[in-house]
C-alpha positions as CSV (number, residue, x, y, z in Angstrom):
1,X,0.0,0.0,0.0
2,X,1.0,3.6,-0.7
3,X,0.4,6.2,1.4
4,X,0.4,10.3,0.8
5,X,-0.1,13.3,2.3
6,X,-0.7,16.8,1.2
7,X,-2.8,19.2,1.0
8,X,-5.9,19.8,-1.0
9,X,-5.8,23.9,-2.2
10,X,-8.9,25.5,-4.1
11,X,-9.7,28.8,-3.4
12,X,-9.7,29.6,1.0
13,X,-9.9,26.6,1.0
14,X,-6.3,24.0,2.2
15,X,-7.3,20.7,3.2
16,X,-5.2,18.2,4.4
17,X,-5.6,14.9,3.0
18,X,-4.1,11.5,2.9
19,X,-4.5,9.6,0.1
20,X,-4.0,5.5,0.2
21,X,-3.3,3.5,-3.0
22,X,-2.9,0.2,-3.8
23,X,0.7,-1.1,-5.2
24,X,-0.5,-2.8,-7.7
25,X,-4.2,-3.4,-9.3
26,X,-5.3,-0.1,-9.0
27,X,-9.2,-0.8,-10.0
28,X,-9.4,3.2,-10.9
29,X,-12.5,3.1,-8.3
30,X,-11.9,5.5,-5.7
31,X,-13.5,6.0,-1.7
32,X,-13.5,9.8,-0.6
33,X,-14.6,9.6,3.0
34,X,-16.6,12.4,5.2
35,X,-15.2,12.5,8.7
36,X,-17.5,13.4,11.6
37,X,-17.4,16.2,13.9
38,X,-16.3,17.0,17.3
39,X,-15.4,14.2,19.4
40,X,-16.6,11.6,17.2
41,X,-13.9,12.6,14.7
42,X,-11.3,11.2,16.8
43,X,-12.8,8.5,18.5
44,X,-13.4,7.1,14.5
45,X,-9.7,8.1,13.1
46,X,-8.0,4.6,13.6
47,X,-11.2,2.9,12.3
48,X,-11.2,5.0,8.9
49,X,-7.7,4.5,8.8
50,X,-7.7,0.3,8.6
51,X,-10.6,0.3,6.9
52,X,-8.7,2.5,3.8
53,X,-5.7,0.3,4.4
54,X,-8.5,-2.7,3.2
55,X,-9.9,-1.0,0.7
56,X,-6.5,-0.6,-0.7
57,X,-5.6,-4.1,-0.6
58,X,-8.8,-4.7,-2.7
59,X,-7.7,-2.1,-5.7
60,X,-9.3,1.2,-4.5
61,X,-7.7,4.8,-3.6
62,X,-9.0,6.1,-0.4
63,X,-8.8,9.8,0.2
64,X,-9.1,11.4,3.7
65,X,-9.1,14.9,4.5
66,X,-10.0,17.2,7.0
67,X,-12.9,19.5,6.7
68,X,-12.2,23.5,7.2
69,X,-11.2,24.2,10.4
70,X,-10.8,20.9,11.0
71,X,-7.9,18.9,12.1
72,X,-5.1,19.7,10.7
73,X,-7.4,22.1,7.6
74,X,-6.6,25.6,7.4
75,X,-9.8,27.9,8.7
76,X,-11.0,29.2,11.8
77,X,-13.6,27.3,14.3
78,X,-16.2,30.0,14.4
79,X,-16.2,29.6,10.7
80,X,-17.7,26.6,10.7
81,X,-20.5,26.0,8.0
82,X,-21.9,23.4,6.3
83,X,-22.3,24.9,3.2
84,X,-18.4,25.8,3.3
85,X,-17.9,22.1,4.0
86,X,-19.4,20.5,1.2
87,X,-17.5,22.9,-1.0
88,X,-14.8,21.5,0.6
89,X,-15.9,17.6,-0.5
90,X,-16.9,19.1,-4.1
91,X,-13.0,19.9,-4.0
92,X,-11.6,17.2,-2.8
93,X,-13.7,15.2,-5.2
94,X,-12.6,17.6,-8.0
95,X,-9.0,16.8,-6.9
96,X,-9.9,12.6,-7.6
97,X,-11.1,13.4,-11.0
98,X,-8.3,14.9,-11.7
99,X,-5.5,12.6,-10.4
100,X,-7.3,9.6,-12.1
101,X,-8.6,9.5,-15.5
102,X,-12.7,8.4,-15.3
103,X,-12.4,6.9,-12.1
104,X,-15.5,5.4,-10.3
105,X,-16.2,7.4,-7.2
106,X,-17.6,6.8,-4.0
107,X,-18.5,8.7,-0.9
108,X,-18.6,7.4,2.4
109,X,-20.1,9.4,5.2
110,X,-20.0,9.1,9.0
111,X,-22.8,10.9,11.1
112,X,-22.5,14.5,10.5
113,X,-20.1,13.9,7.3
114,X,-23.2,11.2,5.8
115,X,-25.1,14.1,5.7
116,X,-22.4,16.1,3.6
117,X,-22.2,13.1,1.6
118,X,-25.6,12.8,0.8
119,X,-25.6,16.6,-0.2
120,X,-23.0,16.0,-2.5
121,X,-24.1,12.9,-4.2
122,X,-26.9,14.1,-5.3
123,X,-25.0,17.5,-6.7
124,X,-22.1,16.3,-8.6
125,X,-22.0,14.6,-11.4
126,X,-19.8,10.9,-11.3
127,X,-20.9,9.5,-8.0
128,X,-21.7,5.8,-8.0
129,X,-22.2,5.0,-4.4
130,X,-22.9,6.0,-1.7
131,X,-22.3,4.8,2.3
132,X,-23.8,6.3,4.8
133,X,-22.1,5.3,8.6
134,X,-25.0,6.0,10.9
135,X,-25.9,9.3,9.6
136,X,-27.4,12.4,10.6
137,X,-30.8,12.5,8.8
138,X,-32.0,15.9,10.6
139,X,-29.4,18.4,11.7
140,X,-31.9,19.8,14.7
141,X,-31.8,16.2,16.1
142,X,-27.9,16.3,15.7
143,X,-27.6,19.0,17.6
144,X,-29.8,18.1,20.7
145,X,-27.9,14.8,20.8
146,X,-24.7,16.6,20.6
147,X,-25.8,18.7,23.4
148,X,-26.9,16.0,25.6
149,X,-23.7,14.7,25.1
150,X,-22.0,17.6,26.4
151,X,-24.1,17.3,29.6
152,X,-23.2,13.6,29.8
153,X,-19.7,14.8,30.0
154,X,-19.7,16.8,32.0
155,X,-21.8,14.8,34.6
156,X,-18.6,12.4,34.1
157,X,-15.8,15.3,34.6
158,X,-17.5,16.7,37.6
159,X,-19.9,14.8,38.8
160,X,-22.7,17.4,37.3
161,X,-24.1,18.7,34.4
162,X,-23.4,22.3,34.0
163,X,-25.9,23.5,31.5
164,X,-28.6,21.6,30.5
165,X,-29.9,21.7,26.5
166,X,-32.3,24.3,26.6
167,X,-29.8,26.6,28.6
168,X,-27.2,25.7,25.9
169,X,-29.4,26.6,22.7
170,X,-30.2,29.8,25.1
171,X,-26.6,30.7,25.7
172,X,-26.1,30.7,21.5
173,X,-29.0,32.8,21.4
174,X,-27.8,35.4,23.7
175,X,-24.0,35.4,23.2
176,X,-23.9,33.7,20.0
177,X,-21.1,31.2,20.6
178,X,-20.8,27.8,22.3
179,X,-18.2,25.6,23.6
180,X,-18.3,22.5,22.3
181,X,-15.4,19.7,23.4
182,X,-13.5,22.5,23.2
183,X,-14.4,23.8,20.1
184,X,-16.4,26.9,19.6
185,X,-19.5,26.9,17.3
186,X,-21.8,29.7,16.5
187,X,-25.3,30.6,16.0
188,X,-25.3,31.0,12.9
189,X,-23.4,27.3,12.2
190,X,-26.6,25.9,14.5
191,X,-28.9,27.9,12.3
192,X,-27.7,26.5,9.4
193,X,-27.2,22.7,10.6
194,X,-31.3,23.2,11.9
195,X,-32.0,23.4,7.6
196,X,-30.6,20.5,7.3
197,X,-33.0,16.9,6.3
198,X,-31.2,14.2,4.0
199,X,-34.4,12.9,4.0
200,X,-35.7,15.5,1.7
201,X,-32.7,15.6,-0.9
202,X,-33.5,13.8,-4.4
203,X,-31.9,10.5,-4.4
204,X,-32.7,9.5,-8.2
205,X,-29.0,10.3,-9.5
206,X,-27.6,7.5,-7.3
207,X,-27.1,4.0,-8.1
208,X,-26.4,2.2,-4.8
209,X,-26.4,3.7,-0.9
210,X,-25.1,1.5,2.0
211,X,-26.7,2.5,5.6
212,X,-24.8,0.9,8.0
213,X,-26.4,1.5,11.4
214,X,-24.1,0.5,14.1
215,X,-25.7,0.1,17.5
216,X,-27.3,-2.2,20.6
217,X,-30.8,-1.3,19.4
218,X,-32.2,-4.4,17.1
219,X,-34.4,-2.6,15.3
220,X,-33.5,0.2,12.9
221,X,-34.4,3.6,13.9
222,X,-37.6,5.3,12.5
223,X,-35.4,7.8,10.4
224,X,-33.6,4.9,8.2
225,X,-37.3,3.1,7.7
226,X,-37.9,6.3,6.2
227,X,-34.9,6.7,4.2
228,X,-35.3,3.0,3.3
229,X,-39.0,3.6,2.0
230,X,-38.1,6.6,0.1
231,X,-35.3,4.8,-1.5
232,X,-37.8,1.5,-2.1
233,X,-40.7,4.1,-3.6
234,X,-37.8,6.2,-5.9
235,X,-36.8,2.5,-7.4
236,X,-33.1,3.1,-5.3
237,X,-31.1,0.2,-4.5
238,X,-30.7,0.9,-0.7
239,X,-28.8,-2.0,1.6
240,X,-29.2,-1.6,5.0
241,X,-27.1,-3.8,7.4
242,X,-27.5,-3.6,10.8
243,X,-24.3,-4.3,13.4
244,X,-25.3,-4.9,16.8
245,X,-22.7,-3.3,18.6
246,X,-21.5,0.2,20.4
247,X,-21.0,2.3,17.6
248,X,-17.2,2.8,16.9
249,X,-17.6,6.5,16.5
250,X,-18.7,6.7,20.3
251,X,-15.9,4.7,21.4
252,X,-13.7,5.6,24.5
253,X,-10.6,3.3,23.9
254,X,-9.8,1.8,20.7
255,X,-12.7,0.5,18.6
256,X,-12.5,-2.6,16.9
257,X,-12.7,-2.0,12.5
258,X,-13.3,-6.0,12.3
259,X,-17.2,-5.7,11.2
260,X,-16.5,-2.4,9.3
261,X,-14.6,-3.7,7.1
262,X,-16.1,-7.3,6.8
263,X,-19.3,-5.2,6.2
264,X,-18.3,-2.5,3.4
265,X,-15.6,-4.7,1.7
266,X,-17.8,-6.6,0.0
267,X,-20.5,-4.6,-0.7
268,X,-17.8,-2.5,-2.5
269,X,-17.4,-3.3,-6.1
């Protein structure tokens, strides 16, 4: 396997990115993935990372890159915006087209970065598939859920929850800014992540979609019966597979890429 990084420039915008190839075999199919945010970001870094390492072994280019602000990505925090962000995956998948001739591309999305996927599947031209790792089908449910994580943490740092949600969505109100596992959002980034319902978008471009939920619960949530019966209605091939386990993007110490990988491998093709 090769391995590269660098950095993705197109416009404000300079992405790191690492890029894993194949030696030999090179299928000219290639996975761009969508990180998630916050926390989940790096509990989910060594998973992404084998799981491209696998992928390359079976003839695709991975590329990985950091969204604005992100990481090791130029930007400020408190310039966080979705709609920056999936000009930064139009660029990165601009940057594929034009490092391999034709090539087959595929997006794969965790949480908050499924949602970017999704947006961007259905606006650019070339994408085959699509995966989607347990993603964020309504941005106002995201956020409550990222809030109540917050509290959780805090209950676990000091033995109590400092704010509660509805005293968090108030503090953005009045002072506009939030602390969020030590990053600072804005209003205006909530404002925007509120719009947001991949259940909406128009899927009819796509060929294939993966939803891989990944969770204790043994019955898929209400949100992915509805993305499944608007794929079903719209004539969509839609898998769903469902992995019984703590999800991998919530994990403490290192999470396991075993069913990951035995999962999306061979659904990728």
């Amino acid at each position: 396997m090769i391995q590269e990084t660098f950095f993705i420039d197109d416009g404000d915008a300079h992405l790191y990115s690492v890029l894993f190839m194949p030696e030999t075999g090179f299928s000219n199919k290639a996975v761009l993935f969508c990180h998630p945010l916050f926390e989940e970001k790096k509990a989910s870094h060594r998973v992404l990372v084998e799981l491209a390492r696998s992928l390359a072994g079976k003839g695709f280019a991975s590329l990985m890159f950091d969204l604005r602000a992100c990481g090791d990505s130029r930007g400020d925090v408190l310039d966080f915006s979705p709609s920056v962000w999936l000009d930064d995956v139009r660029s990165s998948i601009a940057w594929l087209k034009k490092r391999y001739e034709n090539p087959g591309i595929s997006l794969l999305g965790i949480r908050f970065g499924a949602a970017l996927a999704v947006q961007a599947a259905v606006k650019v031209q070339g994408i085959e598939d699509l995966i989607l790792i347990d993603p964020v089908v309504r941005g106002r449910d995201y956020l409550n859920e990222v809030f109540q994580q917050k509290c959780v943490r805090e209950m676990m740092t000091f033995g109590e929850a400092r704010s509660d949600v509805p005293a968090m969505f108030a503090e953005l109100g009045k002072t506009g800014m939030l602390d969020v596992d030590g990053t600072i959002i804005s209003s205006s980034f909530t404002n925007a992540v509120k719009e947001i319902d991949i259940s909406k978008e128009d899927f009819s471009t796509l060929k294939r979609i993966l939803l891989i939920q990944q969770s204790p619960r043994k019955s898929l949530l209400p949100a992915y019966e509805a993305l499944q019966t608007k794929c079903r209605d719209g004539n969509i091939s839609m898998d769903i597979s469902m992995l019984t386990a703590p999800p991998f993007w919530k994990a403490v110490d290192m999470a396991d890429s075993e069913a990951i990988c035995r999962t999306i491998l061979p659904w990728c093709r």
